[in-house]
C-alpha positions in Angstrom: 36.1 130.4 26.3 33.3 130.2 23.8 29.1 131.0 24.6 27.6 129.3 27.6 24.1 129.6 29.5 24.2 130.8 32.6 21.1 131.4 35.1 21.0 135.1 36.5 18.7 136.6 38.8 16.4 139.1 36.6 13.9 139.8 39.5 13.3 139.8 43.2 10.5 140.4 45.8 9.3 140.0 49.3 7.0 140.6 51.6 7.4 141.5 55.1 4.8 140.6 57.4 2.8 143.8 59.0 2.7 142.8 63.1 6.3 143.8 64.4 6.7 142.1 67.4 9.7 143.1 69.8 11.4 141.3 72.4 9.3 142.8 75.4 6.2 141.5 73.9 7.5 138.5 76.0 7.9 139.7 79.1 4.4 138.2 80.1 5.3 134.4 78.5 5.8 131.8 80.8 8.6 130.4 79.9 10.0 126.6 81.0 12.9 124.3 80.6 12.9 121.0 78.2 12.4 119.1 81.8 9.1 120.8 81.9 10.1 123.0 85.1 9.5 127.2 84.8 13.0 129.1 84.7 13.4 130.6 87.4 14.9 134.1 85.9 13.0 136.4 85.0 11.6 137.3 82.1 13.8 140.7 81.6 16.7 138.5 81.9 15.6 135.4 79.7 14.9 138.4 76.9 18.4 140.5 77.7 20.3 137.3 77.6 19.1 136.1 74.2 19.6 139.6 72.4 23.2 139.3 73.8 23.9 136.0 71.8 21.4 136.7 68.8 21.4 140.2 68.4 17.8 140.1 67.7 15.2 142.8 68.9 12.2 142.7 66.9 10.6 139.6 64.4 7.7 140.0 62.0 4.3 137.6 62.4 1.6 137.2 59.8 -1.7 138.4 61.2 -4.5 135.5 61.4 -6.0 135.9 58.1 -2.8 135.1 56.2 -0.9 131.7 55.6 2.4 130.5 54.5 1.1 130.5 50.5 -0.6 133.6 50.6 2.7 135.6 51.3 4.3 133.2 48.7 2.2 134.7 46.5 2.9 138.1 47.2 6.5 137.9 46.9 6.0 136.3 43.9 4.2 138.8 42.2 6.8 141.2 43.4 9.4 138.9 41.6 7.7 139.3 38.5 7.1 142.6 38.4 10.4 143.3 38.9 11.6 141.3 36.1 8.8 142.7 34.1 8.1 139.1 32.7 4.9 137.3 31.2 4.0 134.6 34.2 2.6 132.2 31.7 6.5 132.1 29.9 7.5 130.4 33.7 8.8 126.7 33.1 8.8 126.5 36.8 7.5 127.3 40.3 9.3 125.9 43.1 8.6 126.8 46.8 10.7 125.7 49.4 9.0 125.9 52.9 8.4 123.4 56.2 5.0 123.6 57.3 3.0 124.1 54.8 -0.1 126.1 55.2 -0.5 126.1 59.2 -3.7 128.0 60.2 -4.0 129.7 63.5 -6.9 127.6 64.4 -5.4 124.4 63.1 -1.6 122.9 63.4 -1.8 120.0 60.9 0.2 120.4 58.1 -1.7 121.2 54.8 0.4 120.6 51.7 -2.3 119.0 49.6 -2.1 120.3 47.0 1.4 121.4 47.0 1.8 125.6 48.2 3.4 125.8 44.4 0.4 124.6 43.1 -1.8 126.9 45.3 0.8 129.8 44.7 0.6 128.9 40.8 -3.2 129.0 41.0 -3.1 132.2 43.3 -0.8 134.2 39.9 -3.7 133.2 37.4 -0.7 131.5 35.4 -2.9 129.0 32.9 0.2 127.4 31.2 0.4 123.6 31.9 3.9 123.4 31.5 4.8 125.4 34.3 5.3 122.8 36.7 4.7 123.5 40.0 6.6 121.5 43.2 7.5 121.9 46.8 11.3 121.6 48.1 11.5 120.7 52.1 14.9 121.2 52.3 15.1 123.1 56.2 16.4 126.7 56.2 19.1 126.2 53.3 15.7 125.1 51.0 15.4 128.3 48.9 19.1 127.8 48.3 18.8 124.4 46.9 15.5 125.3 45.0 18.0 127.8 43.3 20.5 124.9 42.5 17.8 122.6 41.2 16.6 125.8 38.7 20.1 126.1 37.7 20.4 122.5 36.3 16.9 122.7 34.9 18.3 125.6 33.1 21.9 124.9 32.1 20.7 121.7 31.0 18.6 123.3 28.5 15.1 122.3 29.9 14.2 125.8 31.0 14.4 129.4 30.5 12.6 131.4 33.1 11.9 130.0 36.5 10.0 131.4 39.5 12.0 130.6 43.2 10.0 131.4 46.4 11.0 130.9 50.3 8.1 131.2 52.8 7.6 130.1 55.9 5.4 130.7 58.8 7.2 130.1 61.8 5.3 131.7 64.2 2.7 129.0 64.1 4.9 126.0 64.6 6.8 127.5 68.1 6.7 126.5 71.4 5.3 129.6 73.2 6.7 128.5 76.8 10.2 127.9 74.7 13.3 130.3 75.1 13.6 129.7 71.6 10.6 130.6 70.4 11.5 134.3 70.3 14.4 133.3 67.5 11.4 132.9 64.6 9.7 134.6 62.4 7.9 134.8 59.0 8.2 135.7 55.8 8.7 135.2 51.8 11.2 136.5 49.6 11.4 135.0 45.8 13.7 135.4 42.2 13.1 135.1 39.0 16.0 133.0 36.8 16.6 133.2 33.5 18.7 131.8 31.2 21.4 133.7 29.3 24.3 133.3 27.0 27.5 135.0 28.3 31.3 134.7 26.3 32.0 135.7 29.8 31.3 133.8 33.1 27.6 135.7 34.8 25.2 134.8 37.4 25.5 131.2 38.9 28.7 130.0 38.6 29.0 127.3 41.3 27.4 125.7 44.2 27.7 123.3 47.1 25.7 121.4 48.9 26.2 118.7 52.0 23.8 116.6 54.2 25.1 115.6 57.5 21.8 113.6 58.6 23.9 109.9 60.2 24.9 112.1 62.9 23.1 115.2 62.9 19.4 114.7 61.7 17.9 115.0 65.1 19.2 118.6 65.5 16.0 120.5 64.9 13.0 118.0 65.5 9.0 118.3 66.0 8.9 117.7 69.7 6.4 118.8 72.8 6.0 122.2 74.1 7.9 122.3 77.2 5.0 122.9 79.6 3.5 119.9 80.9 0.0 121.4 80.1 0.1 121.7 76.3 0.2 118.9 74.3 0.7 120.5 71.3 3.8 119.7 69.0 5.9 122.2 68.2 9.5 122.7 66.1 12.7 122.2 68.5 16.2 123.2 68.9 19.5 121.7 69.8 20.9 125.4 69.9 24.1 124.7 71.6 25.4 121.4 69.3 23.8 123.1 66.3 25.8 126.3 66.7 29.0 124.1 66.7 28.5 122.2 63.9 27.3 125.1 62.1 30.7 126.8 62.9 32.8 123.5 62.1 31.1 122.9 58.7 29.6 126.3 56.9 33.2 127.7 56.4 34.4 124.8 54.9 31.6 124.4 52.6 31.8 128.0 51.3 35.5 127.6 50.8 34.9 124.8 48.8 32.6 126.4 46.1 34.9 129.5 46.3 37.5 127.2 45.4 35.4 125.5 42.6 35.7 129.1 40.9 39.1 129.3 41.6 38.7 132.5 43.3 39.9 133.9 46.4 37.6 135.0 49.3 39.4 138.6 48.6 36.8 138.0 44.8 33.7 138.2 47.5 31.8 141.5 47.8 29.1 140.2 49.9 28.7 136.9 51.9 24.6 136.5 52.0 24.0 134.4 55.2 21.2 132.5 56.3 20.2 135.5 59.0 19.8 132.1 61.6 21.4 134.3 64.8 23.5 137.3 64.3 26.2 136.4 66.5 26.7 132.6 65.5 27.1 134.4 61.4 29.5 136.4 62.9 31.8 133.8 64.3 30.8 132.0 60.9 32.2 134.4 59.1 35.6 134.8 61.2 36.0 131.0 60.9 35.7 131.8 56.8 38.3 134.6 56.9 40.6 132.3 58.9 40.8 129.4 56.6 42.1 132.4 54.6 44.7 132.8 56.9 42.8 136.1 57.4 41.9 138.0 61.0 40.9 142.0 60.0 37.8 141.7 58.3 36.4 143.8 55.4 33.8 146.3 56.4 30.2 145.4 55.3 31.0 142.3 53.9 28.1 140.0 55.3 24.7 142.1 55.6 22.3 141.4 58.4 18.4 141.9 58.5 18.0 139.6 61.9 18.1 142.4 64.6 15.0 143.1 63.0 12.9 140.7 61.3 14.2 137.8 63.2 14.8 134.3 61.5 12.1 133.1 58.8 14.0 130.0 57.9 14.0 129.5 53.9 12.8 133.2 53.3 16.2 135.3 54.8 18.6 135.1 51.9 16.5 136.2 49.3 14.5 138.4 51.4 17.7 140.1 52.2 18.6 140.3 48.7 15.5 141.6 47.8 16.0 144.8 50.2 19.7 145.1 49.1 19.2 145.2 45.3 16.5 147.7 45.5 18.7 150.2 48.0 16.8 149.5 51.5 19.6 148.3 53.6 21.6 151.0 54.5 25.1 151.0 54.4 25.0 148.2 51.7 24.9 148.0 48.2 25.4 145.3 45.5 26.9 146.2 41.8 27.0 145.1 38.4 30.1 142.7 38.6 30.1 141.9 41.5 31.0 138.4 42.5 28.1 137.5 46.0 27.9 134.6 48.0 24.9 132.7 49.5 24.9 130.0 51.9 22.4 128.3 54.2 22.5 125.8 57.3 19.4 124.1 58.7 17.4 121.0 59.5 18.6 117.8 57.9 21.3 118.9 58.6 21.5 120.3 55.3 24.3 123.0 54.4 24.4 124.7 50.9 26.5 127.4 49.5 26.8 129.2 45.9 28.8 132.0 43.7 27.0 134.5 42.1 28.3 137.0 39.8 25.9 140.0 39.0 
């Protein structure tokens, strides 16, 4: 087969916000309907309903002194001291995010400079060819920002590249929505470097779709749902985004499995975009079955949502991050083992890649 470059992931970090907040920290909210009327259930029942059909329980928030850049730059320096690198020797810095840095005292968006450039200037790194950009990409954006860093370095341009998702969704949600309780915050970030392999390692294919004639408008910037606040705030199409996400994710993954030429029997893991437990279940039956497969595998797809909710670009490699260094119980990740990632979200954007540790 000859020598070849391949990316592979040489270091990982997170950072998990410190205020847990649980699901009957809401029973006080006043929660209303998109016609601007209060529901009329209680709260107890709003908050049993959506644990039912998300299986979340508890999300982490930022406390006010932090923003979305400042836990960018603490996964990041997790990252690297994991891959026990020189930051200066990075080529790149690429965050992918949505809002920026949103203050508690201040919703407009702030990305000037870019939250690379601030996370760059938060590491010390001096170098002026590490180039540091932004990737708005929705929820699948860390994934892309790890397809862009594998071109950059199968095509020879770069050797060591720093990959951060953060985002700070607790700022940007509708307190009076229902929806409001699926977010969260968080970073997680890699570190990719290139290596020569006789032997297929690390990246090894990826896909990526955007669905945006029909589907664009399924998360928007919208009104807060009581009549009183005229704030704007990041909405949900929940019901038709759950159905496309179902109708299009499988396919996509089985189409960069099949760009291996590998079976989804190859796949230790499936690393899902934690978005709602129970719609990356039925994601992940709808994969099996274009398989022509019904009885799962045990512990195939990992989940971190029950717990620290959904914070958009940061879940897969958060979830990685607490995997590779033996904090998820029941799971566990080996050399030679063949993983894959995939993302839905805003756009809509859907992504998918094989990873071969």
């Amino acid at each position: 087969m000859g020598t070849k470059i391949y990316s592979i992931i040489t270091g990982t970090g997170n950072y998990l916000p410190t205020r847990q907040i649980k699901n009957e920290d809401f029973l006080n909210t006043e929660f209303y309907d998109n016609d601007g009327t209060k529901l009329e259930k209680s709260n107890q029942e709003i908050i049993d309903k959506f644990l039912e059909i998300t299986t979340i329980a508890e999300r982490r928030y930022v406390t006010d002194d932090l923003t979305t850049s400042d836990i960018a730059h603490y996964a990041a320096l997790e990252a690297l001291k994991s891959a026990n690198i020189d930051k200066e020797d990075l080529d790149y810095v690429i965050v992918a995010h949505n809002f920026g840095d949103v203050k508690t005292d201040n919703k407009q968006l702030d990305i000037v400079p870019s939250l690379a450039a601030r996370v760059k200037f938060k590491l010390e790194i001096k170098n002026p060819n590490t180039v540091a950009y932004d990737l708005p990409f929705g929820c699948p954006g860390w994934l892309q920002a790890v397809i862009q860093a594998d071109y950059y370095i199968k095509s020879g341009d770069a050797k060591k590249i720093l990959v951060i998702g953060a985002d700070v969704l607790s700022r940007v949600s509708d307190p009076h929505d229902r929806d409001s309780m699926l977010y969260a915050d968080g970073a997680g970030a890699v570190i990719l470097e290139a290596k020569e392999s006789d032997t297929p390692i690390g990246i090894l294919a990826h896909k990526t779709r955007s669905d945006t004639f029909l589907h664009s408008q399924m998360l928007f910037m919208g009104k807060s749902y009581n009549p009183d606040n005229k704030e704007y705030y990041l909405k949900m199409n929940g019901r038709k985004l759950y159905q496309y996400a179902l109708e299009t994710v499988p396919q996509a993954v089985k189409d960069c499995i099949d760009k291996c030429n590998m079976h989804i029997n190859d796949i230790k893991k499936v690393l899902i975009h934690q978005a709602n437990g129970k719609m990356d279940e039925a994601i992940l039956k709808r994969l099996y079955r274009l398989y022509n497969i019904t009885d799962l595998p045990e512990n195939v797809m990992p989940m971190t949502i029950p717990w620290l909710g959904n914070s958009s670009v940061a879940t897969i490699p958060t979830l990685l991050d607490i995997i590779l260094k033996g904090k998820l119980e029941s799971h566990k990740i080996n050399k030679g083992d063949t993983v894959v990632f995939t993302s839905v979200g805003a756009g809509m954007n859907i992504n998918a890649l094989i990873y071969k540790m």
